[in-house]
C-alpha positions, 0 to 999 in steps of 0.5 A: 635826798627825799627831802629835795625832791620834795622841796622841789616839788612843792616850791611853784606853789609855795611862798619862799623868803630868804634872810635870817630875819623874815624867815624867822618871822614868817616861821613864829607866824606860822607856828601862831597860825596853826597853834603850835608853840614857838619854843619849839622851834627855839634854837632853830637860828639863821635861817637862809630860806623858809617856805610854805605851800599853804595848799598842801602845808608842806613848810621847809627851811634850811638854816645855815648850821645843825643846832642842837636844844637842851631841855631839863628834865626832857633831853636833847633836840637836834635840828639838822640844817634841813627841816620839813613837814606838813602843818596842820592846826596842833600838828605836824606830821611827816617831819624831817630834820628833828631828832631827840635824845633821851638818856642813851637813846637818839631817835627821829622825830616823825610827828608832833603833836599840840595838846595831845593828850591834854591842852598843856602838853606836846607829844613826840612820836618817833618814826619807830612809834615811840612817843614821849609826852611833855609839858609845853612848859618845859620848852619855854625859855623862862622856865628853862632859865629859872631851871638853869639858875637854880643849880 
């Protein structure tokens, strides 16, 4: 896998945890530091290592099983148990491990990006240059129980 080599490539210069707890800490931390919102990344759980190589900022984590999130009125994500990507402020490019199903159709997400086109939304591009727009609200887990229990 792709992925692998380039985990291993990034791992001398990375900082790596390892525990379900500081990992998931350490990834809040750097979702908040780079301005990208945590509900994102909600359902991502168990995590058994997470690294960060804050030179190039390559980020991976592996959790101990897939994972999937529904969102009204937006669809499904899936996390695979293998994520990864290059953060920067209000993005991340270059992801691995996070595919979205909308209606009938399942696609890889390849990019995310924060506030694009407006402050109070988060864009999904896909690896065929689909691209769905969002409010960030949507992802946020009160509004989706208020959601939830409205049925």
């Amino acid at each position: 896998m792709a992925t692998a080599k380039m985990i291993e490539s990034e791992r001398k210069a990375a900082d790596i945890y390892h525990g379900a707890a500081i990992c998931r800490e350490k990834l809040e931390k750097m979702l908040d530091e780079f301005s990208v919102p945590k509900c994102l990344f909600e359902k991502v759980d168990d995590i058994e290592e997470f690294g960060l190589n804050r030179s190039t900022g390559f980020y991976w984590l592996r959790q101990k099983s897939k994972t999937e999130r529904k969102v009204d009125k937006v669809g499904t994500a899936y996390y695979d148990t293998e994520l990864s990507g290059f953060i920067q402020q209000r993005r991340i490019t270059k992801v691995t491990g996070v595919k979205a199903k909308e209606l009938f159709l399942t696609l890889t997400v390849s990019e995310i990006l924060v506030g694009v086109p407006s402050n109070h939304t988060v864009k999904f591009v896909s690896t065929a240059g689909i691209y769905r727009v969002h409010p960030i609200a949507a992802f946020e887990p009160a509004v989706i129980a208020k959601i939830n229990t409205k049925k």
